[in-house]
C-alpha positions in Angstrom: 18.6 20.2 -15.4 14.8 21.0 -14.9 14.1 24.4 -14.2 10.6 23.4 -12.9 9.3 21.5 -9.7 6.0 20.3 -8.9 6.2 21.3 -5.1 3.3 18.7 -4.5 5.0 15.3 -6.5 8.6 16.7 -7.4 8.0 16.2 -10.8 10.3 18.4 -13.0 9.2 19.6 -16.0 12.1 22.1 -19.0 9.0 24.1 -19.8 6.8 26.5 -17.7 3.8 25.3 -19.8 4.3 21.8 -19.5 5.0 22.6 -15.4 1.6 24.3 -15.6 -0.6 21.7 -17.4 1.0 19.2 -15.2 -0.1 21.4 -12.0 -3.7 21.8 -14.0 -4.2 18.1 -14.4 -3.1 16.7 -11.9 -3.2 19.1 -9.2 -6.6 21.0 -9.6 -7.4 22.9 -6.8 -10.3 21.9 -5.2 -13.8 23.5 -5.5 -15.2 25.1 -2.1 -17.1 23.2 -0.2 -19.6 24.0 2.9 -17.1 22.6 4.7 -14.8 25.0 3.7 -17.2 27.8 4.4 -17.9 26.2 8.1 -14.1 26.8 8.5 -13.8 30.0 7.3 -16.5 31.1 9.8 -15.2 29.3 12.7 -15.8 31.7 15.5 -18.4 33.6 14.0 -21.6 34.3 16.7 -24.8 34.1 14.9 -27.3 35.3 13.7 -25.6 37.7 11.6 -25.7 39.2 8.2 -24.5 38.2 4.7 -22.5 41.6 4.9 -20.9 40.8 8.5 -19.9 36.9 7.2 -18.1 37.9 4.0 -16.0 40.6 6.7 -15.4 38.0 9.2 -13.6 36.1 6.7 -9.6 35.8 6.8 -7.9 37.5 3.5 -6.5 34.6 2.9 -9.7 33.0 1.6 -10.6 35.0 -1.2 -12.6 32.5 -2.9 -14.7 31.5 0.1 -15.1 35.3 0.4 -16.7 36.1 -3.5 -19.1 32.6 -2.7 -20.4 34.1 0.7 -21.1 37.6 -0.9 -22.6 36.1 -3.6 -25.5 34.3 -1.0 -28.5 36.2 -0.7 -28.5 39.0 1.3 -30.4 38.1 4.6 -29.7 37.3 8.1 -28.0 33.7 8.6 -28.9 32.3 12.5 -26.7 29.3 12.1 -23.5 27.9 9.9 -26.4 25.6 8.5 -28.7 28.6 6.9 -25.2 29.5 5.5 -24.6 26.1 4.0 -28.0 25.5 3.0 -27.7 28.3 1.0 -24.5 28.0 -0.5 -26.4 24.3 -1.8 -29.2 26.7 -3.4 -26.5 28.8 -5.0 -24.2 25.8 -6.5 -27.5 23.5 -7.4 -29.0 27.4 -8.8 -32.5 26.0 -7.0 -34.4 27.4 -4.2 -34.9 24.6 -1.3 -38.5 24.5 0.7 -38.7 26.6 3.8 -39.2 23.1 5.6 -35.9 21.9 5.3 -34.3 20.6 8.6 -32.0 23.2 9.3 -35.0 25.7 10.3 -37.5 23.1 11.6 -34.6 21.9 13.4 -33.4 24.5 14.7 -36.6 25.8 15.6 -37.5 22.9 18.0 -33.8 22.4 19.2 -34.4 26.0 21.0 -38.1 25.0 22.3 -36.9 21.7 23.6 -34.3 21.2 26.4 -30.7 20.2 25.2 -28.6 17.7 26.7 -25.5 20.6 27.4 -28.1 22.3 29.6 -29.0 19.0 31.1 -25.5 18.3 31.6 -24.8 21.4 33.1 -27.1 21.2 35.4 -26.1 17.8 36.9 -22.5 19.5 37.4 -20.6 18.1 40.7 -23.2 15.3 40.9 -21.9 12.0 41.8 -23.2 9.2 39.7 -25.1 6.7 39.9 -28.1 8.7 40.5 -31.8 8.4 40.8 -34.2 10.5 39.0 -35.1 11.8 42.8 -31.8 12.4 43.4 -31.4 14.2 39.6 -34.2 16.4 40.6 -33.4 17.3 44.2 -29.9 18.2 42.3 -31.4 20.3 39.4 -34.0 22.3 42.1 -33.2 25.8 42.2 -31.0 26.1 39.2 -33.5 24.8 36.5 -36.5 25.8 34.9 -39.6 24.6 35.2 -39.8 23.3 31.8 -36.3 21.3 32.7 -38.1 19.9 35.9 -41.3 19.0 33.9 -39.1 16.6 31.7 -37.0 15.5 34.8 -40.5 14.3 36.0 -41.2 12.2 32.6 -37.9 10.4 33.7 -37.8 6.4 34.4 -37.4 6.0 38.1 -34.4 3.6 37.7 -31.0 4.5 39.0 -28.8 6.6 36.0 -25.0 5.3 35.9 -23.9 8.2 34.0 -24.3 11.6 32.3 -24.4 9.6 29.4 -27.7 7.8 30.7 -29.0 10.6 31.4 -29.1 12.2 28.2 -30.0 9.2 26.6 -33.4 9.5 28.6 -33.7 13.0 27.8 -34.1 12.0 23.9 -36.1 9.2 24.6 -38.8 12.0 26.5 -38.4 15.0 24.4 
């Protein structure tokens, strides 16, 4: 009788070695990935530190833990600065400053976003002209917001979904 069972295929293996060679081979754990990290800081509010990340971490990723200390030691102000460098650490090369993640990021706070949009149109029955859009924005949105309602198509918007398909098409 085998004294050894692969929990994973229920292979059954005499010998501890043999058990453990089999769980080498064909079980290898997985490397982490920034997916992995992105989980692990589910929850997290950014910006924070490198310091504050490897502490919000749950015990029982230890290995996502020693790769998140092992980032440089900065402020992170989204799970994408985390993950870009997490590449730079795994690829041992330092990226441009121009990747998307700050360019990105940087114009994604200048420009209106289509949860604030959508927010704003709360309670309003569709379909809607961009008269009636506006008329339902005024007095709850910025100036800004109302500058790109005004670059609006004056055709009648079926949905919220319309709606923030002409907010790309202006921003």
């Amino acid at each position: 009788m085998a004294r050894f069972i692969c929990d994973i295929c229920g292979d059954e293996f005499e010998q501890r070695s043999r058990y453990e060679k089999h769980r080498q081979t064909s079980h290898p754990r997985q490397a982490v990935s920034s997916a992995d990290i992105e989980k692990a800081l589910k929850g997290v509010t950014f910006p924070q530190r490198r310091d504050a990340l490897c502490e919000a971490i749950d015990d029982e990723d230890p290995e996502v833990r020693r790769i998140v200390a092992r980032l440089p030691a900065r402020k992170y102000r989204d799970a994408a600065e985390v993950a870009r460098a997490f590449g730079e650490l795994r690829s041992h090369e330092t990226l441009p400053d121009d990747q998307p993640s700050k360019t990105g990021g940087e114009r994604a706070l200048q420009a209106p976003s289509a949860a604030r949009f959508a927010s704003l149109f709360a309670g309003l029955r569709f379909p809607a002209s961009r008269d009636e859009l506006k008329a339902h924005a005024r007095g709850r949105a910025s100036e800004e917001e109302l500058r790109t309602l005004e670059a609006f198509g004056e055709h009648t918007y079926e949905s919220m979904a319309d709606v923030a398909r002409e907010l790309g098409r202006v921003t």
